[in-house]
C-alpha positions in Angstrom: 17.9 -3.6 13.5 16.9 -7.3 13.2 17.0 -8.6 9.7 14.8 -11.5 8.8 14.0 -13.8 6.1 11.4 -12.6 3.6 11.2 -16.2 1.9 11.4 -19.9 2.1 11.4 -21.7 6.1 11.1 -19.1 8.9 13.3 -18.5 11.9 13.1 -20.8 14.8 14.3 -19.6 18.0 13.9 -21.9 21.3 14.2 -20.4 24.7 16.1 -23.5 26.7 16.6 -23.9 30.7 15.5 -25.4 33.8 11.8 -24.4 35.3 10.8 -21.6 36.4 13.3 -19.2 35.1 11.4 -16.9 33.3 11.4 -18.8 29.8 7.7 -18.1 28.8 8.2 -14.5 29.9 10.8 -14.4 27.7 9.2 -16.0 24.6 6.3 -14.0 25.4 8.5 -10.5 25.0 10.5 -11.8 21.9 7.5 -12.6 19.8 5.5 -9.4 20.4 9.3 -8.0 19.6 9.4 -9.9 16.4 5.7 -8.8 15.5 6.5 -5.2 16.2 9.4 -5.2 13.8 6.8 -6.7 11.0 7.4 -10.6 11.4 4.6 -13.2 11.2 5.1 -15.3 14.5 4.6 -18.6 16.1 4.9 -19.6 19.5 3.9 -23.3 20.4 5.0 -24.5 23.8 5.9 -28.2 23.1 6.3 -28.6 26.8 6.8 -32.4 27.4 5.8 -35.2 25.0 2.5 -37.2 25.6 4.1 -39.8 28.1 5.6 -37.0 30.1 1.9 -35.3 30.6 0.5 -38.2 31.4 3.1 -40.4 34.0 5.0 -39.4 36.5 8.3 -38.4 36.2 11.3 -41.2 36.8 13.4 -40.8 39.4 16.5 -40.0 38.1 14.8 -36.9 36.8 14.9 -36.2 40.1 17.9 -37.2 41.9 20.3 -36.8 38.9 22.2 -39.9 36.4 21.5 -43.2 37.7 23.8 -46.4 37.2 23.7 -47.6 34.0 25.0 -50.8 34.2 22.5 -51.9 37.5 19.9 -54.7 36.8 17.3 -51.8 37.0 19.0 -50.5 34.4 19.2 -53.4 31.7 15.2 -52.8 32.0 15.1 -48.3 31.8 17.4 -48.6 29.2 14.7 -49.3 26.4 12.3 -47.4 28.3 14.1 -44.2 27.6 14.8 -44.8 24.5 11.1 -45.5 23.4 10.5 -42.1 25.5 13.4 -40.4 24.2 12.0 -41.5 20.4 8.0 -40.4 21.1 9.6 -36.9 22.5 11.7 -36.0 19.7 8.7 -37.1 17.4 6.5 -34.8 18.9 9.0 -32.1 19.1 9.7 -32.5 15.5 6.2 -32.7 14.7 4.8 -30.1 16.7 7.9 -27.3 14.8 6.4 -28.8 11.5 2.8 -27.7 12.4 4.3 -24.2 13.4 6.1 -23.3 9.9 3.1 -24.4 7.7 0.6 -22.1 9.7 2.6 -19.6 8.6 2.7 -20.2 5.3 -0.2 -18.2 5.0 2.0 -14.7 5.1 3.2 -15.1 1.9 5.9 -12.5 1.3 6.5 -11.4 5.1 8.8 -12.4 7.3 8.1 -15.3 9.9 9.6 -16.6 12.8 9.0 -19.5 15.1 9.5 -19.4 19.3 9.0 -21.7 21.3 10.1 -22.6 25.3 11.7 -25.8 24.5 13.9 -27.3 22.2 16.4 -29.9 21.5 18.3 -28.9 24.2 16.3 -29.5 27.0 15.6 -32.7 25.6 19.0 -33.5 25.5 19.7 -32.2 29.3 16.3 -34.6 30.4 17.4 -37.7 28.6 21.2 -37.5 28.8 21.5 -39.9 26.4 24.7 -41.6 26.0 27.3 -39.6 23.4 26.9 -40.7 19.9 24.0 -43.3 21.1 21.0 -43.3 18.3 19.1 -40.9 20.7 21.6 -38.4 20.8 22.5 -38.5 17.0 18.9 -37.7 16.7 18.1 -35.2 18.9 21.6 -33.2 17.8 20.3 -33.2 14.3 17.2 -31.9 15.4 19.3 -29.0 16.5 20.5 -28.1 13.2 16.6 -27.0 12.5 16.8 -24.3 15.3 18.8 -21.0 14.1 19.3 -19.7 17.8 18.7 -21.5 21.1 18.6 -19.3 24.3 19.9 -20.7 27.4 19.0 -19.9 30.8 21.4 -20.6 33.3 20.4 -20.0 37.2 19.1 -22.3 39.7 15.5 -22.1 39.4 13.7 -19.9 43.2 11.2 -22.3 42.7 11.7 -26.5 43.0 10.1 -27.6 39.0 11.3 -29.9 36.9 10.6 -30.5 32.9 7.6 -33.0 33.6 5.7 -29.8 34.8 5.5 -31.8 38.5 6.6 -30.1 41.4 9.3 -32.4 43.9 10.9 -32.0 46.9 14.4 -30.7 45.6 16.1 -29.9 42.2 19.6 -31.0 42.2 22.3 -28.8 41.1 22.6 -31.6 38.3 20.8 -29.5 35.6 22.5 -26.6 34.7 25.9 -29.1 34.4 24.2 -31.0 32.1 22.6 -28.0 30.1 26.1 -26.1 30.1 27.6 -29.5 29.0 25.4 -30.6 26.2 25.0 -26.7 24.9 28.3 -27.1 23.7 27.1 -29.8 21.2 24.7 -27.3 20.0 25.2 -24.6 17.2 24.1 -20.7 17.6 23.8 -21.1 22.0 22.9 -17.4 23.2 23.6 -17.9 27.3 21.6 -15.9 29.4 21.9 -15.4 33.1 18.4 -15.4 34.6 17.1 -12.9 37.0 18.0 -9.5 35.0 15.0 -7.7 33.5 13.2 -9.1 30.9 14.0 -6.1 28.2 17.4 -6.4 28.6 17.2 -10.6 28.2 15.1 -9.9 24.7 17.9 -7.0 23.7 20.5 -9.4 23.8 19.0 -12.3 22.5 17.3 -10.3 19.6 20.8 -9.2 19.1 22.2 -12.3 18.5 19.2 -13.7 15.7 20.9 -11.9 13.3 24.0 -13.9 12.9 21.3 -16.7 12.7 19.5 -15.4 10.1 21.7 -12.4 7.9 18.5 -11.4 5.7 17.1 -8.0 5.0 14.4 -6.5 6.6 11.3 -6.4 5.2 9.3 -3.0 4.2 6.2 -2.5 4.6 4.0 -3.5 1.6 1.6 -0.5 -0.4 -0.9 -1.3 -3.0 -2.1 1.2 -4.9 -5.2 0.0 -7.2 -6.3 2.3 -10.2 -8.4 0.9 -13.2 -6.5 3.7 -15.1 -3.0 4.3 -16.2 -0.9 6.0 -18.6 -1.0 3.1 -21.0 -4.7 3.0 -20.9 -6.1 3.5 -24.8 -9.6 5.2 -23.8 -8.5 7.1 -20.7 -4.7 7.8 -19.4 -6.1 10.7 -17.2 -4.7 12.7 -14.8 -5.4 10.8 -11.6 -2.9 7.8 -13.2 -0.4 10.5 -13.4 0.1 11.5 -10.4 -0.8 7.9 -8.9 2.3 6.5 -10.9 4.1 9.4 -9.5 3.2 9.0 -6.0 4.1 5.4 -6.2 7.7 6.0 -7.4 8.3 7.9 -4.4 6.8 5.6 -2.1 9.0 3.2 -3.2 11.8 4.7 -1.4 10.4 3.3 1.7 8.0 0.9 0.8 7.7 -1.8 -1.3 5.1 -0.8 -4.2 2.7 -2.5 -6.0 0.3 -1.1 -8.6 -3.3 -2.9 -9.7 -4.5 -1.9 -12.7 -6.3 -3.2 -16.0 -5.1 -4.0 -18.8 -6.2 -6.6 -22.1 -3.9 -9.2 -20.2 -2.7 -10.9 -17.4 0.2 -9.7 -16.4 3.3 -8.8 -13.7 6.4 -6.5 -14.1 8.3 -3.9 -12.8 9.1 -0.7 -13.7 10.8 2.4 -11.9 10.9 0.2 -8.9 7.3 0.1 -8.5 5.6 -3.4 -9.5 2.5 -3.5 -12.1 0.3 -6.4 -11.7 -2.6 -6.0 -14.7 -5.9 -7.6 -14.2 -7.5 -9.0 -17.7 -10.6 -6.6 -17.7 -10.4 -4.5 -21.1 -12.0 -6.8 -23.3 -15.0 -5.8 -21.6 -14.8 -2.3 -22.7 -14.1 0.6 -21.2 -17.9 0.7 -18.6 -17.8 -3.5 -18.4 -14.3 -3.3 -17.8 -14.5 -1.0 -14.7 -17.3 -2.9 -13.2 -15.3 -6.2 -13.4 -12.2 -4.3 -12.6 -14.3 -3.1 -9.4 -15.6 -6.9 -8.6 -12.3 -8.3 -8.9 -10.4 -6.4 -6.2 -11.8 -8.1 -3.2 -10.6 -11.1 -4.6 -7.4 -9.6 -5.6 -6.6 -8.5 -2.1 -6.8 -12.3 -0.7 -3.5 -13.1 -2.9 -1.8 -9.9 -3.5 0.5 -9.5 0.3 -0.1 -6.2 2.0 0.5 -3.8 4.7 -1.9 -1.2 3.4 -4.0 -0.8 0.5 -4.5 2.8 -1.4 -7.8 2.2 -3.6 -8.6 5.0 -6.3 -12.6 4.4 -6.3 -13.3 3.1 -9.5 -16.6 4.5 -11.5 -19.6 4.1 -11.5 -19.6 4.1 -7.7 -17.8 6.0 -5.3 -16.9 3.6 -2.8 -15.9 -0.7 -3.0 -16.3 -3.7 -1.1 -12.5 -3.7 -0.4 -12.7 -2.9 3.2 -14.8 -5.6 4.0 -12.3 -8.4 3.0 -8.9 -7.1 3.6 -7.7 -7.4 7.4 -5.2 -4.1 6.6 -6.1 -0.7 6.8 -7.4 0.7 3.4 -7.2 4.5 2.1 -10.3 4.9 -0.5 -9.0 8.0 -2.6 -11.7 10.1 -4.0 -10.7 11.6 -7.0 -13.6 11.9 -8.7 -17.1 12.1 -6.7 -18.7 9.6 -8.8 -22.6 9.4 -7.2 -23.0 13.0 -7.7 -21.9 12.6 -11.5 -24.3 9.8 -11.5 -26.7 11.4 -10.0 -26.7 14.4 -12.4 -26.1 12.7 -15.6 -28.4 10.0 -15.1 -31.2 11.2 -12.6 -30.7 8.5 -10.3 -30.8 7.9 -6.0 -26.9 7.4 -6.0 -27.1 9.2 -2.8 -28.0 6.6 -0.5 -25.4 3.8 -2.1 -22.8 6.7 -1.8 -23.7 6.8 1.6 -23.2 3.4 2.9 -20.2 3.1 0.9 -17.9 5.7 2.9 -19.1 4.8 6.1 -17.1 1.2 5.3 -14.1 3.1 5.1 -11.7 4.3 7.9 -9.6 6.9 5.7 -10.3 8.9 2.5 -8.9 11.3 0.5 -9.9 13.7 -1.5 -8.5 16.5 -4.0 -10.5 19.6 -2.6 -12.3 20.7 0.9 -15.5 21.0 -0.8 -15.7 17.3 -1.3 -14.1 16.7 2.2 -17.2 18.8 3.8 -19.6 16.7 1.7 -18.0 13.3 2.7 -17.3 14.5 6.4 -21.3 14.9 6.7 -22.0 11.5 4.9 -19.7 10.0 7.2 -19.0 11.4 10.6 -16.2 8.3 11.5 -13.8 8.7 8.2 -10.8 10.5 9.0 -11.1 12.7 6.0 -7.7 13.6 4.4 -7.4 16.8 1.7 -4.4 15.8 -0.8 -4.3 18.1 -3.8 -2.7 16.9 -6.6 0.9 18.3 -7.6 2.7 18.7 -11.1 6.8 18.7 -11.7 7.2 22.5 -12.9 8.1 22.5 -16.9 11.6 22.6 -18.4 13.0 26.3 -18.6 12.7 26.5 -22.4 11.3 30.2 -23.5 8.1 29.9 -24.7 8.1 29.6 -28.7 7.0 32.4 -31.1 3.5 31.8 -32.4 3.5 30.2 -35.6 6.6 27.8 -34.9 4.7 25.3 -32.9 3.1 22.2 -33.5 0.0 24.0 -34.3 0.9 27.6 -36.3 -1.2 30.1 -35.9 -0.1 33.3 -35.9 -2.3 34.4 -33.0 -2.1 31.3 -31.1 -5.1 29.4 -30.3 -7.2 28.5 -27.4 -6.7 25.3 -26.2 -9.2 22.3 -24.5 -6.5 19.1 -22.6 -8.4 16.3 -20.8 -10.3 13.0 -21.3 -13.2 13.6 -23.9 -16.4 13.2 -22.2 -19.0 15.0 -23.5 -21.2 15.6 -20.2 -18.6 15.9 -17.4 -15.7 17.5 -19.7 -18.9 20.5 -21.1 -17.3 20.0 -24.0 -20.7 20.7 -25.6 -21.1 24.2 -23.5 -17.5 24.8 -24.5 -18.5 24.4 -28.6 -21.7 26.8 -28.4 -19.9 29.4 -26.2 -17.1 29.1 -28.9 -19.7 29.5 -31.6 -20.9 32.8 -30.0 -17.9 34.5 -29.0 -16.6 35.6 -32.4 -12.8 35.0 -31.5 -10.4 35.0 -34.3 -8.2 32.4 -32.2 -8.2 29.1 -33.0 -9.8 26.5 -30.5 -7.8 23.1 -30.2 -9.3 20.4 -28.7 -6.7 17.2 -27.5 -7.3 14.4 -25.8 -9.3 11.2 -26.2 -12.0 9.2 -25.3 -14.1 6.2 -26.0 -14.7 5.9 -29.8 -18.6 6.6 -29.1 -17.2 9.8 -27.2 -14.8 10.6 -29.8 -17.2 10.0 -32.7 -19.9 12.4 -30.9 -17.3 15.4 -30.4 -16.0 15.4 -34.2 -20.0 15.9 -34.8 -20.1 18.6 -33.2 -17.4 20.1 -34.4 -18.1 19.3 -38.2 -21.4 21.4 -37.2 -19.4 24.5 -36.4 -20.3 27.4 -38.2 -17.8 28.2 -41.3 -14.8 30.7 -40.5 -16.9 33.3 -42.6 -19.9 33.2 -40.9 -18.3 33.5 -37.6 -17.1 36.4 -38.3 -13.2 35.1 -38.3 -12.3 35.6 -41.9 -10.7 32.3 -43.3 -8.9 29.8 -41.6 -9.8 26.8 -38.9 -11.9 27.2 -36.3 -12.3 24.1 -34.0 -9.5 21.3 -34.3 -9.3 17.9 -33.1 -6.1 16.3 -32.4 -6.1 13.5 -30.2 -4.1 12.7 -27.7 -0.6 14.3 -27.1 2.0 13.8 -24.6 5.7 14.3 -23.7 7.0 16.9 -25.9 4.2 17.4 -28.1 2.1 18.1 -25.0 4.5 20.6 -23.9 4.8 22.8 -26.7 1.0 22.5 -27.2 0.5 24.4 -23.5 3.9 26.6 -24.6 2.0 27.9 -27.4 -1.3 28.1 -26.1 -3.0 31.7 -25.3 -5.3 30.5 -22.8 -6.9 27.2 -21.7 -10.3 26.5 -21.1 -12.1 24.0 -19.1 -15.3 24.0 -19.2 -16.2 21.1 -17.1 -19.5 20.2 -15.1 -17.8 18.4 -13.0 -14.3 18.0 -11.1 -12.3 17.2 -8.5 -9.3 19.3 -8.4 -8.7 20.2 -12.8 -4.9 18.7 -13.0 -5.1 20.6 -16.2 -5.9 23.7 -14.6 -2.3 23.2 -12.7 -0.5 22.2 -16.0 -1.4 25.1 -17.7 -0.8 27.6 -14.8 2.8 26.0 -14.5 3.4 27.2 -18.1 2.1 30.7 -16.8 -1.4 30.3 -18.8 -4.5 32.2 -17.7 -7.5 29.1 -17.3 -11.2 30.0 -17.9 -13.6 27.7 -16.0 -17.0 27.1 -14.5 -17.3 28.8 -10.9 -17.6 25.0 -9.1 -16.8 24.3 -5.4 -13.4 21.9 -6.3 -12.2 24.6 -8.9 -11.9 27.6 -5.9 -8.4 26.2 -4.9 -6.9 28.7 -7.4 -8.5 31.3 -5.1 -8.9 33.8 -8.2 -5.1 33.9 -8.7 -4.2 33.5 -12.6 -8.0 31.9 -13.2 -11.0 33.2 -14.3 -14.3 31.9 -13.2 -17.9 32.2 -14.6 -20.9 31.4 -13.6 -21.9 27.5 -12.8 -23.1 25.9 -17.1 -23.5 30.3 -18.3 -22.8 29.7 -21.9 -22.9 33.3 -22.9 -20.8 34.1 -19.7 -18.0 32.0 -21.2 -18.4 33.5 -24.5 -18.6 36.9 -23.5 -14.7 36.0 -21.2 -13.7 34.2 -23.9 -13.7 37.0 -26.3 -12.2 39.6 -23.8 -9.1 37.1 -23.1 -8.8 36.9 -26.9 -8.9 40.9 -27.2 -6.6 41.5 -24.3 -3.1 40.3 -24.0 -2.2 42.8 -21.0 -4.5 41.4 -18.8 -3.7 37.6 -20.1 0.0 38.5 -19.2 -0.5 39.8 -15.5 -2.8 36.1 -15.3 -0.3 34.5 -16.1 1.9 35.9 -13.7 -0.8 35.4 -11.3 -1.2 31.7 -12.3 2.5 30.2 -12.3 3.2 31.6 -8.9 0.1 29.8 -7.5 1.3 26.6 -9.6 4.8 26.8 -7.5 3.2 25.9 -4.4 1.5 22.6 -5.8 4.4 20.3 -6.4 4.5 16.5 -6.8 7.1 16.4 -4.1 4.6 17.7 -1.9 2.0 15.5 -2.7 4.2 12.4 -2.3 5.5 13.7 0.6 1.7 13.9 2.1 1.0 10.0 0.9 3.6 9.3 2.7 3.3 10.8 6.0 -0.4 9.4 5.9 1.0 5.5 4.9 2.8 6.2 8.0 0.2 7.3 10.4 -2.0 4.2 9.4 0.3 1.9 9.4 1.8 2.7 12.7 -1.4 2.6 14.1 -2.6 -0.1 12.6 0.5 -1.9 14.4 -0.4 -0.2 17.8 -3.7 -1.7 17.3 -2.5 -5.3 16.9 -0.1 -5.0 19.4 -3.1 -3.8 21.8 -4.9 -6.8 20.8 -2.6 -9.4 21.2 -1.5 -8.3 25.2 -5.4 -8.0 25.3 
């Protein structure tokens, strides 16, 4: 495997000989080699300074070293040596030009080829040893990490000036063989074996040249949430933070989030670059969040970018200004929350947006039906999300965890939104069910959402008048994680999610992993569980959920065979697997993303 440099000046590589050996065959074949194994490349063909393009060639070109000491002589003399100065000029000049159009692919590799170098200028001017010209044009070497020679006498009478003549004399490859030896890194070649097996062994020999490591391929993963996020940390950051810390055993990972400032650092291998949006608040922020990315992607280097759709729209602009493959990831169908919360034609804008996208994916194969008949042309990927299974610990006795009660309670986990969350459904069905079990409600919000639930629950009806004796009813306790999170689901009865809207219900899988029966809305995304260790109601039926509610709460057999149910189900949705399925798809796209370059260049 070729290693290259990932930083400062890029490889040169020159490809020396007489004519009409095969060299721009050759530097053809080692740069779409180079490009293949991820390197940025150059290939200029400084073939002849300006004088030698536009006069004829001399004729000791021709018929080999001339006298020097003649009366001719006295006069070529400071001929060649103005020739031999505009040459190396231009040679130098032209190598110049090459490294700073790359410059451009900042953090890749790059690589300069070209069919002549020093070299040849060295075996066309024969300059005398340690004359000015030759200290200058050796130097010039120096520059060059590997010169290729090709030795043979050329099928075909050519000499450097481009201009065919009667005869080549045998005078070339002496002088070649006899100045290489001046030269550092020479790779001989004989002409006339096959072209693969010429770029084999001189790839072979670049890395003594240039002992760097190979660059990986570059993922971005942008998300305007994470777990440090104050109004959200939801469920999608999770298992986006998870996914890339697995990726970065291949790939070279680098997360875009927001954040109150600018900032860059790494953590578990995976790079965090923050962009200053939160002083907007948490609906400004994800609007400039979502208006910043295009910009983003101009200075951020990558390979392939992974973009969690940021609300209120479910699709970007990113695809439009990125020349790398992107992979929109739909993990929450935005338009049609949009659509029903606010009563608006999201429909259309939905729409155009996912038809600007080559790849999606999406958390259930409801949503992938939807999107595949928006959009005939996306490639349409379904990538459920996957949990780590919870520590072994036996589940604590009621009454000795974080919450005591001695019946347990009924527990709400997720982001508090009122509308998409049905955290207001969840409240009256609670009201009319008549459980004695506790309902605890954790999580957070914006402070408008936040302020708006502790309403409602301050409106509860007393424990007396419910019908539950004394004691709390609903309880608020923000948000939880780590171990306090785990020994909330440990001594929970049942969960509930009572959403209006989701995309796959992380929470859902949580709980099942702790062998928890979950009590939802009957919607399309939810039907992954397929019935085993859930229990679904009827689409928004308040009394419906009261009426299971109350029967869960009454009967622990049949919450103990659902929970059976529900944390064999939750074995088969692991995070391995859902790395595992990034990563086979960063793979597909990018190797044919690299096919399709490749196609275009011999094109």
């Amino acid at each position: 495997m070729i290693s290259m440099r990932t930083s400062g000046r890029p490889l040169v590589v020159a490809v020396s000989g007489p004519d009409a050996l095969g060299k721009t065959t050759l530097v053809k074949e080692l740069a779409q080699t180079l490009r293949r194994r991820g390197c940025a490349v150059a290939t200029p063909h400084p073939y002849g300074c300006v004088v030698c393009r536009r006069l004829p060639p001399p004729r000791h070109w021709r018929d080999g070293p001339q006298p020097r000491h003649d009366a001719a002589g006295f006069l070529r003399r400071p001929l060649e040596a103005a020739h031999c100065l505009i040459d190396t000029t231009e040679l130098s000049a032209r190598l110049m030009v090459a490294s700073v159009s790359l410059r451009r692919h900042r953090g890749r590799p790059t690589a300069i080829v070209t069919d002549r170098g020093p070299l040849d200028a060295l075996a066309k001017f024969d300059p005398v040893p340690r004359s000015a010209a030759a200290r200058r044009l050796t130097r010039l070497t120096r520059r060059y990490d590997t010169t290729v020679l090709l030795e043979g006498r050329p099928p075909v009478p050519e000499v450097l000036s481009r201009q065919r003549v009667p005869e080549v004399t045998d005078g070339w490859p002496g002088r070649y063989r006899r100045w290489a030896r001046q030269v550092p890194s020479v790779v001989e070649l004989e002409a006339g074996r096959d072209v693969s097996e010429l770029v084999a062994t001189a790839i072979g020999a670049i890395p003594e040249a240039a002992p760097t490591p190979v660059r990986r391929p570059r993922v971005v993963i942008s998300n305007f949430d994470n777990t440090s996020q104050k109004e959200y940390a939801g469920g999608s950051a999770v298992s986006l933070e998870r996914v890339a810390r697995d990726l970065g055993d291949e790939f070279d990972v680098t997360i875009v989030t927001a954040g109150a400032h600018r900032r860059t650092h790494e953590e578990g291998g995976v790079l965090y670059r923050t962009l200053p949006v939160s002083w907007a608040g948490p609906r400004g922020g994800q609007l400039l969040f979502q208006a910043m990315l295009p910009f983003v992607a101009r200075t951020v280097p990558h390979d392939l970018w992974l973009e969690n759709l940021t609300p209120p729209f479910s699709a970007g602009l990113l695809p439009l200004t990125t020349r790398a493959p992107v992979i929109g990831i739909d993990k929450v169908r935005y338009s049609e929350f949009m659509r029903r919360k606010y009563h608006l034609p999201y429909r259309s804008a939905e729409r155009f947006g996912y038809r600007r996208y080559r790849h999606l994916i999406v958390m259930n194969e409801a949503d992938a039906t939807a999107i595949r008949r928006l959009s005939p042309r996306t490639t349409v990927e379904v990538i459920p999300n996957g949990i780590d299974p919870p520590s072994a610990e036996p589940a604590p006795p009621y009454g000795s965890g974080p919450f005591p009660h001695d019946q347990g309670y009924i527990l709400f986990l997720g982001r508090i939104d009122m509308w998409q969350k049905g955290l207001d459904l969840l409240l009256k069905a609670y009201a009319r069910s008549g459980v004695t079990l506790p309902l605890i409600l954790a999580g957070r919000g914006t402070a408008a959402q936040e302020k708006q639930l502790t309403k409602l629950v301050d409106g509860l009806p007393a424990p007396a008048e419910a019908g539950r004796g004394t004691g709390p009813t609903a309880r608020l306790v923000g948000h939880v994680e780590g171990q306090r999170k785990h020994r909330l689901l440990q001594g929970s009865t049942f969960v509930v999610m009572p959403s209006r809207q989701e995309t796959f219900g992380i929470v859902a899988l949580e709980a099942m992993s702790y062998g928890k029966p979950v009590l939802h809305f009957d919607l399309p995304a939810l039907r992954w569980t397929g019935g085993a260790g859930d229990v679904a109601v009827p689409a928004f039926d308040v009394d419906a959920l009261a009426a299971r509610m109350r029967e869960l709460a009454d009967d622990p057999a049949w919450r103990d065979r659902l929970g059976k149910q529900a944390a064999h189900l939750a074995e088969q949705y692991t995070a391995q697997a859902m790395s595992q399925r990034y990563r086979s798809l960063a793979r597909r796209v990018l190797n044919a993303s690299d096919s399709a370059a490749a196609r275009t260049r011999q094109g």
